[in-house]
Structure formats: structure tokens, C-alpha cells
N, C-alpha and C positions, 0 to 999 in steps of 0.2 A: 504494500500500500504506500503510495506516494504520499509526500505532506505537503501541503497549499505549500508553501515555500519553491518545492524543489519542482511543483510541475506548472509548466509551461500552459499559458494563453493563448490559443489560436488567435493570429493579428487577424483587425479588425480593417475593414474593407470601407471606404468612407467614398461615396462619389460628388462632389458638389455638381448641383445642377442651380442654372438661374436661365429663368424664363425672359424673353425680353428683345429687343432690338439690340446689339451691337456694331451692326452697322454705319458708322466707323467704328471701329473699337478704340476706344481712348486711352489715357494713362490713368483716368479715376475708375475705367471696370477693369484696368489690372489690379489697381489699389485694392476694389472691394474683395478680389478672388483672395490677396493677398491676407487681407483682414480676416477670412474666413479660413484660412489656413491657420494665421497665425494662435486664431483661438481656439480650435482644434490642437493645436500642438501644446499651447498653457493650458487648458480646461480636461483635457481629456486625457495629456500625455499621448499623444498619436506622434507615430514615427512617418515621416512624409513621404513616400519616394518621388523624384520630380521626373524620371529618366520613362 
């Protein structure tokens, strides 16, 4: 029997979706995608892969 310590979390799968025109795409809906990361990574502890 394993002890919560020593087993492993299956990582968790996060997809941001946002509905909308971007159409140009500007530097403020990079900003939002960016903001939406970054509190995901302080709130949740999420590992990001950007590749």
C-alpha cells in the first residue's frame, strides 16, 4: 500500500478556450491569455507546457 506522500497525481489537462472576435489579434488578448495562465500557475500550482 502506497502512502499519499509517495504516490503520484495524474497531471491535470487545462485547455483555455475564449469565445470572441480576434480578429486582429492585439497585445491586450495576448495579455488576457497570459493572465489566465498566470493564475492557473499561483492558484492551482499547474505546470504549463508552452511547446
Amino acid at each position: 500500500m502506497q502512502s499519499d506522500k509517495k504516490r503520484k497525481m495524474a497531471p491535470t489537462r487545462v485547455i483555455l478556450f475564449s469565445c470572441g472576435s480576434y480578429n486582429p489579434p492585439t497585445n491586450m488578448h495576448l495579455r488576457m491569455f497570459g493572465t489566465y495562465i498566470s493564475f492557473l500557475i499561483i492558484n492551482i500550482s499547474l505546470f504549463v507546457n508552452t511547446s
